[in-house]
C-alpha positions in Angstrom: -38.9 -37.4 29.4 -39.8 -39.5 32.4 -41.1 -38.6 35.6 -39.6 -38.4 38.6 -42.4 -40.5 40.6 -41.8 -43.2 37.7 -37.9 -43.4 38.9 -38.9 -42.6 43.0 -41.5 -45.1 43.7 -39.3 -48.3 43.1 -36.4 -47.0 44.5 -38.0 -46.8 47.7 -39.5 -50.3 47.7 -36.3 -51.7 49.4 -35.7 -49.2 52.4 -39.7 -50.4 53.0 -38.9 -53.7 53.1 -35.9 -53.1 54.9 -37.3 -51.6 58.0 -40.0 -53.7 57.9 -37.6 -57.0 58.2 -35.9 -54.8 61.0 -38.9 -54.1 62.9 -40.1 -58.1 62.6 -36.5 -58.9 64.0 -36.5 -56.9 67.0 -40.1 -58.0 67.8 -39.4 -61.8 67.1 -39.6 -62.8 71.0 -43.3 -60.9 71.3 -44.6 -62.7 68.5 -46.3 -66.4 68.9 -47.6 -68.6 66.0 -50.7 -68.4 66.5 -50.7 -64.6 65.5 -49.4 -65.4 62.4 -52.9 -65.3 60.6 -53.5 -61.6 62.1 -50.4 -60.6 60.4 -51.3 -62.7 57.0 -54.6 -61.1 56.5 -52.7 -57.3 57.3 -49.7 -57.8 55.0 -52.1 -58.8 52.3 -54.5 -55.9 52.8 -52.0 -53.0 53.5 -49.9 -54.5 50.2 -53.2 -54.4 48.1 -53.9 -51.3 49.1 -50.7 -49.4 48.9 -50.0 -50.8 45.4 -53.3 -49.1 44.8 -52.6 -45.7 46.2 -49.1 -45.5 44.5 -50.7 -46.8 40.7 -53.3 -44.2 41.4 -50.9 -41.4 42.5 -48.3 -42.1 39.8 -51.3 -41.8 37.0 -52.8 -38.9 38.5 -49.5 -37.5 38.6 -48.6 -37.9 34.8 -52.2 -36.4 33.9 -51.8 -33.4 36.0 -48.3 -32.5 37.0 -47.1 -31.6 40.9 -48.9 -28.6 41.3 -52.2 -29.9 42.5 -50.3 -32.0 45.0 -48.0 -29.2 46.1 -51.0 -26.8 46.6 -52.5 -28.8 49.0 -49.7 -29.9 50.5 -48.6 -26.1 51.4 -52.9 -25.7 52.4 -52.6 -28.6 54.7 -49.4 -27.4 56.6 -50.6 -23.9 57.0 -54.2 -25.8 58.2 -51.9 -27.9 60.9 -49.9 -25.1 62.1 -52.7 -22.9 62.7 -54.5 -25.7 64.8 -51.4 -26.3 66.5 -51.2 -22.2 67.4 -55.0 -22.0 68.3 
């Protein structure tokens, strides 16, 4: 049986893409040309390194299951709402 992070992670490549292109569009009158580089270099690097992150995350995910993940995603939440309290 296949994963559900296998099925997930692709699916949600075009709502990326798609608020990205949104986001360019309603800032196309701030940008100039000679930006362009700036945003070369950061589309490269953010790309690189979230194709990373997700190949890591979908292997660790297959080796160990959820659990790990959901554990300390309940321990971070109950970490952020007690410094939110305090």
């Amino acid at each position: 049986m296949q994963n559900n992070t296998s099925f997930s992670t692709p699916i949600a490549l075009p709502i990326m893409v798609g608020a990205t292109g949104l986001d360019l569009f309603k800032s196309w009158n701030h940008l100039s040309i000679s930006e362009l580089p700036m945003f070369v270099v950061g589309f490269i690097t953010s790309f690189v390194v979230a194709l990373m992150a997700v190949v890591t995350f979908v292997k660790w995910i297959s080796k160990i299951g959820l659990i790990p993940f959901a554990l300390y995603r309940f321990v971070l939440a109950i970490a952020f709402y007690i410094f939110v309290l305090y």
